[in-house]
Structure formats: C-alpha cells, structure tokens
C-alpha positions in Angstrom: 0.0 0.0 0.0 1.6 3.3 -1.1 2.2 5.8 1.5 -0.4 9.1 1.3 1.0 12.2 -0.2 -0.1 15.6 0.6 -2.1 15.9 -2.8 -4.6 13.0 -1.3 -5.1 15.5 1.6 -6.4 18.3 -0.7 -8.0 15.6 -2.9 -10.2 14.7 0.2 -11.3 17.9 0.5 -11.8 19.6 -3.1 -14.4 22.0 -2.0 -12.0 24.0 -0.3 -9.3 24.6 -3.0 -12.4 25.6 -5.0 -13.7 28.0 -2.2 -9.7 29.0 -1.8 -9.0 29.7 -5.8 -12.5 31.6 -6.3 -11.8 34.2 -3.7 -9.0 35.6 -6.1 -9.8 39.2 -6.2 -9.8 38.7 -10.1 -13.1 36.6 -9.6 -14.9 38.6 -6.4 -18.6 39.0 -7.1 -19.6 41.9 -9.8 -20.6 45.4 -8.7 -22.7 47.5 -10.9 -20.4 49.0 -13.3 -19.2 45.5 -14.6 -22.2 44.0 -16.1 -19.8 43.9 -19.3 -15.8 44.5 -19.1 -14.8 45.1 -22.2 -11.4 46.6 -21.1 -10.2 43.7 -18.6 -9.5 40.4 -19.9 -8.5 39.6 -16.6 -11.6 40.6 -14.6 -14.0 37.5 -14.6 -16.9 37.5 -11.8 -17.3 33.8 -10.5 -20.0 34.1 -7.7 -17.9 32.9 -5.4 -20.4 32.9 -2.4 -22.3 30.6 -3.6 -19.4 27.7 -3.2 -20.5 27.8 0.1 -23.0 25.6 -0.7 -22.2 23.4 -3.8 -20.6 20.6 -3.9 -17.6 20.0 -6.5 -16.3 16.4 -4.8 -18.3 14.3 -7.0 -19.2 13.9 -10.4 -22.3 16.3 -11.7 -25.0 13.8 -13.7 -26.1 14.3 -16.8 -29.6 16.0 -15.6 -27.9 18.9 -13.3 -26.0 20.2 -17.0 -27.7 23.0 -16.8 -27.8 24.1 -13.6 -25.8 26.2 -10.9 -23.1 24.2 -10.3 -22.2 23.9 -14.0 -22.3 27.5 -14.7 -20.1 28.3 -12.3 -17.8 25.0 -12.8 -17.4 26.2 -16.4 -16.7 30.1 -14.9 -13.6 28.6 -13.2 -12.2 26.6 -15.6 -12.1 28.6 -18.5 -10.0 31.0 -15.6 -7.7 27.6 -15.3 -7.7 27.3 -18.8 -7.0 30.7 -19.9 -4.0 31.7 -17.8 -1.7 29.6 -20.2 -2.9 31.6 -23.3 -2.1 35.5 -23.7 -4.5 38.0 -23.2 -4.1 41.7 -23.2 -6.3 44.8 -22.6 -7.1 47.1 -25.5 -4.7 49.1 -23.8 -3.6 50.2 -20.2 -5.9 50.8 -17.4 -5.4 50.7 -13.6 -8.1 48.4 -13.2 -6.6 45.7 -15.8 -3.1 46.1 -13.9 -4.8 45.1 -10.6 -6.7 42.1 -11.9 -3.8 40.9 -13.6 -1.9 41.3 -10.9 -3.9 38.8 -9.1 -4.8 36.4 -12.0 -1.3 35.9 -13.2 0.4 35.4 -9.9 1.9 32.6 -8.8 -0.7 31.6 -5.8 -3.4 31.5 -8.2 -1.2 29.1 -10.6 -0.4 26.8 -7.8 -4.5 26.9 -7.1 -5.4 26.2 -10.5 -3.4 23.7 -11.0 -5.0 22.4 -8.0 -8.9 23.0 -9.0 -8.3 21.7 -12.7 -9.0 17.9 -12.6 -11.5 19.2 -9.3 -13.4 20.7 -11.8 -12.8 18.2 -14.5 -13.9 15.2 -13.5 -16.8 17.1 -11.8 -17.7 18.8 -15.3 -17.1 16.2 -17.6 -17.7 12.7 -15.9 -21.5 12.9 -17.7 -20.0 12.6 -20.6 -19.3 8.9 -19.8 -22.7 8.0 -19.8 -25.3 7.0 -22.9 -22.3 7.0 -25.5 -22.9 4.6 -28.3 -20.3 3.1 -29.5 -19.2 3.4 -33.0 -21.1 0.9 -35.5 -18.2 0.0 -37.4 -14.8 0.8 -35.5 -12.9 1.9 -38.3 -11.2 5.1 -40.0 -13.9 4.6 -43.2 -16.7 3.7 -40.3 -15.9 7.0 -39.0 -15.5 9.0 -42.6 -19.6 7.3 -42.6 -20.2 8.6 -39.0 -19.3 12.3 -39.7 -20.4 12.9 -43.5 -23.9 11.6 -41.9 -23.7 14.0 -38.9 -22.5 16.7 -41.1 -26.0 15.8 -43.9 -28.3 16.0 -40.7 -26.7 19.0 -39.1 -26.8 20.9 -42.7 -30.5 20.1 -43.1 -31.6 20.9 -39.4 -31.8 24.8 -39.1 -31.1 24.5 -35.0 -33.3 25.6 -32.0 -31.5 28.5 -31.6 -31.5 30.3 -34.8 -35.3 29.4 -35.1 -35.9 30.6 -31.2 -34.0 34.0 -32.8 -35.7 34.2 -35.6 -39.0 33.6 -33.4 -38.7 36.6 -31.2 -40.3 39.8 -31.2 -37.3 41.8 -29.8 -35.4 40.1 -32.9 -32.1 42.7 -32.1 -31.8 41.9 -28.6 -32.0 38.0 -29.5 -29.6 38.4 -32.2 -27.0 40.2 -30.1 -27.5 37.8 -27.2 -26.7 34.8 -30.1 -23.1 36.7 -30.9 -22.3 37.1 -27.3 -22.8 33.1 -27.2 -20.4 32.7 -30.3 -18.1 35.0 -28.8 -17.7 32.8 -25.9 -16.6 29.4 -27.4 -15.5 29.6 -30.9 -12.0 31.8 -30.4 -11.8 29.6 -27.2 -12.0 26.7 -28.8 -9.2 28.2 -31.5 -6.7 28.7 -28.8 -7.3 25.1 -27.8 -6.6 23.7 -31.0 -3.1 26.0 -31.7 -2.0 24.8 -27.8 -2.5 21.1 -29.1 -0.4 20.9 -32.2 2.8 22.1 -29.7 5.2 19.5 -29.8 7.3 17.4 -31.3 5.6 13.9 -32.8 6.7 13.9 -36.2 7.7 10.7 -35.9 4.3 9.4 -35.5 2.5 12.1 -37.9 4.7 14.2 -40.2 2.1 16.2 -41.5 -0.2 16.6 -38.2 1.9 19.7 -37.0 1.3 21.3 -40.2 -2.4 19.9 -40.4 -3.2 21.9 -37.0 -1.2 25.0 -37.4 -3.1 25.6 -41.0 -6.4 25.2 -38.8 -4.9 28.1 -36.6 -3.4 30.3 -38.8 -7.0 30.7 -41.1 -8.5 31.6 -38.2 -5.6 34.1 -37.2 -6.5 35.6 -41.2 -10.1 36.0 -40.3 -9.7 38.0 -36.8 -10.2 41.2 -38.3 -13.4 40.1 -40.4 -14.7 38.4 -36.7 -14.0 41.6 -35.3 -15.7 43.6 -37.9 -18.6 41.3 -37.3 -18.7 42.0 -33.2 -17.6 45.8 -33.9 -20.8 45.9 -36.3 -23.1 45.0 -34.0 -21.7 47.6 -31.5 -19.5 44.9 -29.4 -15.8 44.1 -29.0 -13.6 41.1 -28.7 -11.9 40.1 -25.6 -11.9 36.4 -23.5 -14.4 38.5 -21.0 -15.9 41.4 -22.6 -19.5 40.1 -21.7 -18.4 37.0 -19.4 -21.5 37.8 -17.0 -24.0 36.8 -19.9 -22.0 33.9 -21.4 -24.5 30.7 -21.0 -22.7 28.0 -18.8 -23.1 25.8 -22.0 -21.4 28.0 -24.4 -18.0 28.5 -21.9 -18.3 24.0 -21.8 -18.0 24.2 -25.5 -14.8 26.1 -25.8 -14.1 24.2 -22.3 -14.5 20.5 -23.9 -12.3 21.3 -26.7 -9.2 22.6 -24.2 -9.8 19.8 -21.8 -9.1 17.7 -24.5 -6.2 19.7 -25.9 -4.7 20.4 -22.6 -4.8 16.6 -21.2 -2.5 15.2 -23.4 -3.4 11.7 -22.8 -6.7 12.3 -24.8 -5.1 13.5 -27.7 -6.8 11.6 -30.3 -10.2 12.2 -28.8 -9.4 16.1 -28.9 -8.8 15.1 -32.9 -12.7 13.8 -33.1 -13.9 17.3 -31.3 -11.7 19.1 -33.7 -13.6 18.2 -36.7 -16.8 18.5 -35.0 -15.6 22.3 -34.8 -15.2 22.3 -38.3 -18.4 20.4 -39.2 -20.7 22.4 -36.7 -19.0 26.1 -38.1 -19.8 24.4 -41.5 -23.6 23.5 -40.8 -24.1 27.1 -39.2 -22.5 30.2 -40.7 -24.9 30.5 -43.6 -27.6 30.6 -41.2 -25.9 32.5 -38.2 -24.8 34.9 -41.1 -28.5 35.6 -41.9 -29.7 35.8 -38.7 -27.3 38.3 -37.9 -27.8 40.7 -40.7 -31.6 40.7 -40.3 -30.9 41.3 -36.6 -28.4 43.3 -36.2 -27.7 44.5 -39.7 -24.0 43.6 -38.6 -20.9 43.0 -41.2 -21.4 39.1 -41.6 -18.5 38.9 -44.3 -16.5 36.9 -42.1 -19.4 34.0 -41.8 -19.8 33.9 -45.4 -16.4 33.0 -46.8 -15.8 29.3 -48.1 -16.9 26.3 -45.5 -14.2 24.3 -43.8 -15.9 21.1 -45.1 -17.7 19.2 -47.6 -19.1 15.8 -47.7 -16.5 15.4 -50.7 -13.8 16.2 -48.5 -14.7 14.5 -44.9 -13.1 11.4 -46.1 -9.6 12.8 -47.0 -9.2 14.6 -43.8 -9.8 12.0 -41.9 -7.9 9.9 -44.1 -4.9 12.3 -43.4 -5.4 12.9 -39.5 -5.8 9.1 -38.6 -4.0 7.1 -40.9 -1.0 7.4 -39.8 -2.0 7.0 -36.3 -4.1 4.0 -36.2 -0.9 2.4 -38.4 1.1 2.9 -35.4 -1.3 2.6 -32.3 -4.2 0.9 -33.4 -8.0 1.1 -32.7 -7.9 3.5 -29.9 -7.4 5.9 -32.5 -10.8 5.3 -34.1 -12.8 4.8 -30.7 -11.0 7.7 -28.9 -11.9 9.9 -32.0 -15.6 9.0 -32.3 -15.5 9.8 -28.5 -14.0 13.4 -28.9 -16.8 13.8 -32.0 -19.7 12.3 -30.0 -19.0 14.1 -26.9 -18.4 17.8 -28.5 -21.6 16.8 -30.5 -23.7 16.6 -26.9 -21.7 20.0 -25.8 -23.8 21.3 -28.5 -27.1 20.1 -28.6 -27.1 20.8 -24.9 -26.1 24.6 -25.9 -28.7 24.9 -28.9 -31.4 23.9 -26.0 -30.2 25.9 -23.7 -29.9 28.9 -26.0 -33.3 28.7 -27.6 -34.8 28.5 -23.8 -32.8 31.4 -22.5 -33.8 33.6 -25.8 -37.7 32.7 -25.5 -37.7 33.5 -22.0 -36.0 36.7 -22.3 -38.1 37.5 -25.1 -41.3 37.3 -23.4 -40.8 38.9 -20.0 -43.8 40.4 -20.1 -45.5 37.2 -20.3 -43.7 35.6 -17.2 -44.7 38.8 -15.2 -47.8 37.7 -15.9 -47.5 34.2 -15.1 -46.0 35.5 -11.6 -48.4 37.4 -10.5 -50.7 34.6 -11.4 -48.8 31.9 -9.0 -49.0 34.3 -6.5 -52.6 35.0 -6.6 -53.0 31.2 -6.7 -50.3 30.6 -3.5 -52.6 33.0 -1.7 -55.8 32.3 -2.4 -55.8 28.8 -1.4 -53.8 29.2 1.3 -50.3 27.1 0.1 -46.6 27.7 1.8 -43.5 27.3 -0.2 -40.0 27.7 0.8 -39.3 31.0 0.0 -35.7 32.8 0.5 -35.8 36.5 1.2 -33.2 39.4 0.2 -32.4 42.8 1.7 -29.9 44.5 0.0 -28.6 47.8 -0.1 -28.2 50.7 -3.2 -25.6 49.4 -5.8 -25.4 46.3 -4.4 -25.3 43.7 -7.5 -26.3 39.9 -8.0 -23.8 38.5 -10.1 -25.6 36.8 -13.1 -26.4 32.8 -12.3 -29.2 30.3 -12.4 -31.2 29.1 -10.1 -31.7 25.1 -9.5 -35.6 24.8 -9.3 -38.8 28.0 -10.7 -38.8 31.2 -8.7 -40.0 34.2 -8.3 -38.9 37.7 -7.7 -41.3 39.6 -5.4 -40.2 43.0 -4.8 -41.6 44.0 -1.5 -40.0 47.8 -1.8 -37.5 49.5 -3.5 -36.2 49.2 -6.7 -33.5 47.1 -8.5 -32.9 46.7 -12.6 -32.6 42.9 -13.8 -30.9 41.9 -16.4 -30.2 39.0 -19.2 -28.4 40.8 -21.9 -25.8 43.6 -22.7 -28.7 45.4 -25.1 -30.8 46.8 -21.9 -32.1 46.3 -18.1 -35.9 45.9 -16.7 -36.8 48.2 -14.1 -38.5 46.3 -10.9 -40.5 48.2 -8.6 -42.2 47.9 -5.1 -44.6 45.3 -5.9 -43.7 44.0 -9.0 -42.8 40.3 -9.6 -41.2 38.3 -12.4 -41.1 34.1 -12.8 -37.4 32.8 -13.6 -37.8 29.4 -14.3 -34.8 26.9 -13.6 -31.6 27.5 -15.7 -32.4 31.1 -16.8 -29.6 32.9 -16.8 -30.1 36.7 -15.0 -28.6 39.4 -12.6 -29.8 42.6 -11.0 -28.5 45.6 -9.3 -30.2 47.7 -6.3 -31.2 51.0 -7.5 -32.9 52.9 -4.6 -31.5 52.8 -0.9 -32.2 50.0 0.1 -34.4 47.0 -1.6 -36.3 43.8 0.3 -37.3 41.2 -2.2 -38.6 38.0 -1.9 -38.1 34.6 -4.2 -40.8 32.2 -3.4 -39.6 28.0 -4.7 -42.2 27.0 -7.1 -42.4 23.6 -7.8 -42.3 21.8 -10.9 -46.2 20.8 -11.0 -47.0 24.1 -10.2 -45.0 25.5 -12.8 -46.2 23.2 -15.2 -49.7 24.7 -14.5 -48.7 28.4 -15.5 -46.1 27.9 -17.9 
C-alpha cells in the first residue's frame, strides 16, 4: 500500500481549494459597473459565495448540465484554462493592472493547478454515460459517422437560430446569439493552436502542419470576426461580456481545451476538432442571416468558403488518422468518435439551452404575468413554499447565475434593474414580480436605498400549471 501524499489530503477535501482559488480578487462578485468589461480580460466575476454551498467532490450527472453548479464549474475553468494563453487589454488601465496582478500570480497558478482535474472530472464525468459506441470501429466507419452527422446538421436549421428568428425583440436576441459565439469559438481556437505544440513527427509528419493551417485561417479571419462584433456595437476580448456567457457556451470552448490540454486524450481532442469544423460548417450560412436581419452587422466573415464538404470528410480524416491508427491501433478510431460524439452533446445541450434562455427573455412580459398569477394562486388557497428573502442595499449587485428549481422575484420595496443581456435592463419596482424558471440565466443591481425582495420556490407541477 503506497504511503499518502499531501495531494490525497487536498483531494479529500476539493471543495475547499475551490472555495480558496475563487476568492481571487480577479473573480470577487460583480458590482454594478461591470455587467460587461470590455477593457479587462482579466476581470472574470465567478460568484464565489455561492461555493459555500455546492458541492464539487463528486461527479455532476447528466440531468444537473444546466444548472448552478455547471455555470459556475465552467466560470472557473475557463480561468484555469485561460492563464496559459495570452490576453491583453485594449490598452492600459489601472483596473486591468490590478486584476492581472492577481490572476497571473503565482498563488493563483499553484491553485489552478489544483482546481483543474476538481473541476474536470466534476464537469465532464456525464459525458461517460449514454455513449454509443461506433457501429463500425474503423477510419472509413468514422468518414460514414461524420459525413452523416455533417448531412443531418446541414438540413436541421437549429433551435437556436429558429428561437432568434422567433422573437419579437429580434435585435436583442440576435446580439445575445453573438455574445454566445463570442464565448466558445476563439476559445475553442486557442485550444486547438496549444494542441499541435510538440514534437511527434515521428508518428505524424504532417499533423503539426495539419493543425497549425487550422490556426493560422482563423488568425487571417480575426479582423473580419472583429468587424462582425464591432458591427453590432461589441468588441472582442476572452471576458468582454463574461456575465452573460450561458454555462453551456463556456463548456464548448471548455470541452475542446480539456481535451487539448490533457495530453493523454489526444486523439479524442482530434474527433472534437472536426466536430468544430463540421458544426462552423452546418451554421454560418444561417448565423450569417440571422445576424444581418438582426443586427444588420458586417457578416462577411461568416460567409467566406466552409471548412468542409461531404467530398472532402473522407480525406481529412484519411490524413489525420491514418498514420495513427498504423502505429497505435483502434484506440485511435474509438477515442476519436469519443472526442466527435461528446463535442456533438456540448452542443445540442447549448442549442437547448440557448433557444430556452432567448424565449424567456423575449417574453418577460408574459412571465410577469405568469408570476403574478402563481402568487394569486399561492394565496388564495392558502399554500406555503420555501421562500428565501433578500435585503440588500443601493448598488449592491447579483452577479448573473441560475437558479436550480422556478422562482420568483417579489419586490416587497424599493427598486432594483434585472438583467439578461448587454442590449438593456428591466426596471423592478415595489410590488412587481417576475417568474425565472430553472436554468435562466439573469442578474440585478439595487437601484434605490435600500431593496427587500422575496423569491418564493415554485415547484415543478406548479410550474407546469402556468407555464
């Protein structure tokens, strides 16, 4: 029996080296000038509170993907993730300099090296379950298996774009779909420029070059992706908008560094690589047209040539695996469908997610409705919930999460804005109440002196009743 080191002490305990790497200054709760930080990269609002109460020591299941635990799982690691890549303000700013002060020192390496396989295995582990297995375990099983992804993902328009489309507030659900894109696809380019780094030409000659030709197009198209943001009045940057990035779109980018990063899944990170490149190729034409009619934005950089074709799945593949499977045998195929498969539930789960969160927000109205409904209903015959209440103080600001079961938001007096977008807030007043069902993303900030609010629990039979 091997003696204990003092990495099975902290493994015993993981919820503390969470709790002790999220109270970096660089990830202390938002106030309410931050609701988007354009100018800090470094600045990057995890809730940290709320750790208090979550628990990180086991794996989440497949059924909690959505909910609070995830959001701010995926908050964290993209911190871990991103503190090996560069990132730089626009330009020089006091409040940059302190952040990354704090985010690059050595203290919160030591404690990210720590949280990362916390946070991993607690993020992740789901992905283990309901995976089919590839029908034919081969490299032209696999060429079948994508091409037929890539045919049903070209003719299905998405629940997203068609949620967008859907709205009546068309701008605001068009911006909210770019802030989305802005949070995983140059994430997940990062990830696949840190995983061609080395030297394995031994294996694969031509992988390196494979890799870096991936990176460098996308290097060539910054300035039209930044055109495209700059267009619809936003900005690049790893954290311009990080309060209003969906937990689901920070797993995508996530997924694909995870992969990248843990070297020993190298040849799964390949499969979620070409998902990448068949999911931008199913979805530009339509994000492009979405966001013109939305935002009228510059969508030149979404309408260039496709990264794939059904003519041309079989060669790449052919040219990624080959070689590898000549040399270390199945594992390359199944490890590869399991990179593909896996990235491919990172993003139904987002398009579901993503269409729910834009309805929602889209019909606020209607769910003030709905609320005051409920609470005529709780009243008039006479029915007790658990109920959490608030009293918080002018200025004072919710940092944007979810909630794990319905609420609502009963505003006994005072005043606060809420918020779930970057395009505007709604003004809450004494007496005014608002349903947030379970996984909405929101935040709020006190606006008068002082603000007492209450969030009855509403169950899901109940809810089901209203909604």
């Amino acid at each position: 029996m091997s003696a204990a080191t003092p990495l099975d002490a902290l493994r015993e305990d993981p919820n503390t080296v969470l709790r002790v790497f999220a109270a970096n200054p660089a990830f202390r709760a938002a106030d309410w000038s931050e609701l988007t930080t354009e100018d800090n990269p470094y600045r990057r609002p995890v809730r940290p509170d709320d750790l208090a109460w979550l628990d990180y020591s086991k794996p989440m299941p497949a059924e909690k993907a959505l909910k609070l635990s995830a959001l701010l799982g995926h908050r964290m690691l993209r911190n871990v993730y991103d503190l090996d890549a560069l990132h730089l303000p626009p330009s020089r700013n006091e409040a940059a300099d302190t952040d990354r002060a704090v985010f690059l020192h050595d203290d919160n390496r030591v404690l990210s090296a720590l949280a990362k396989p916390i946070l991993e295995r607690h993020l992740f582990s789901f992905l283990d379950t309901d995976r089919e297995p590839l029908a034919t375990p081969t490299v032209a099983g696999l060429q079948d298996y994508v091409i037929e992804h890539l045919e049903r993902r070209v003719a299905e328009p998405g629940a997203a774009t068609a949620a967008v489309t859907a709205t009546k507030g068309r701008r605001e659900a068009a911006n909210f779909l770019l802030l989305q894109i802005s949070a995983f696809r140059p994430a997940q380019q990062t990830a696949i420029a840190r995983a061609g780094l080395g030297e394995y030409d031994r294996a694969h000659a031509t992988l390196a070059r494979l890799l870096a030709a991936q990176h460098l197009a996308w290097v060539d198209s910054v300035p039209s992706y930044a055109k495209l943001l700059e267009s619809a009045g936003l900005k690049t940057g790893p954290t311009s908008y990080w309060q209003l990035y969906l937990g689901t779109s920070l797993a995508r980018g996530n997924h694909l560094h995870h992969l990248a990063v843990n070297r020993e899944h190298f040849f799964a990170f390949l499969g979620a690589f070409v998902h990448t490149l068949v999911d931008e190729t199913a979805t530009r034409g339509r994000l492009a047209d979405v966001l013109e009619e939305g935002l009228g934005a510059d969508t030149a950089h979404l309408r260039g040539p496709v990264p794939l074709s059904e003519a041309t799945v079989p060669g790449l593949l052919n040219d990624l695996l080959a070689p590898l499977t000549e040399r270390f045998g199945d594992v390359v195929v199944t490890d590869f469908h399991r990179g593909f498969t896996d990235a491919a539930r990172f993003e139904r789960l987002w398009d579901e997610d993503l269409a729910t969160q834009v309805a929602w927000a889209d019909r606020i109205e209607e769910y003030q409705e709905k609320a005051e409904k409920i609470q005529r209903y709780l009243v008039d015959e006479d029915i007790t919930v658990d109920l959490d209440t608030f009293v918080e103080s002018e200025e004072e600001t919710s940092t944007t999460h979810v909630h794990n079961e319905h609420r609502l938001v009963m505003v006994e007096s005072g005043r606060m804005h809420f918020w779930n977008n970057s395009t505007h807030r709604i003004e809450l007043n004494e007496g005014d109440k608002l349903l947030i069902p379970v996984s909405r993303l929101h935040g709020s900030t006190v606006l008068s002196g002082e603000c007492t609010y209450h969030q009855p629990i509403i169950p899901e039979d109940m809810y089901q009743r209203f909604a």
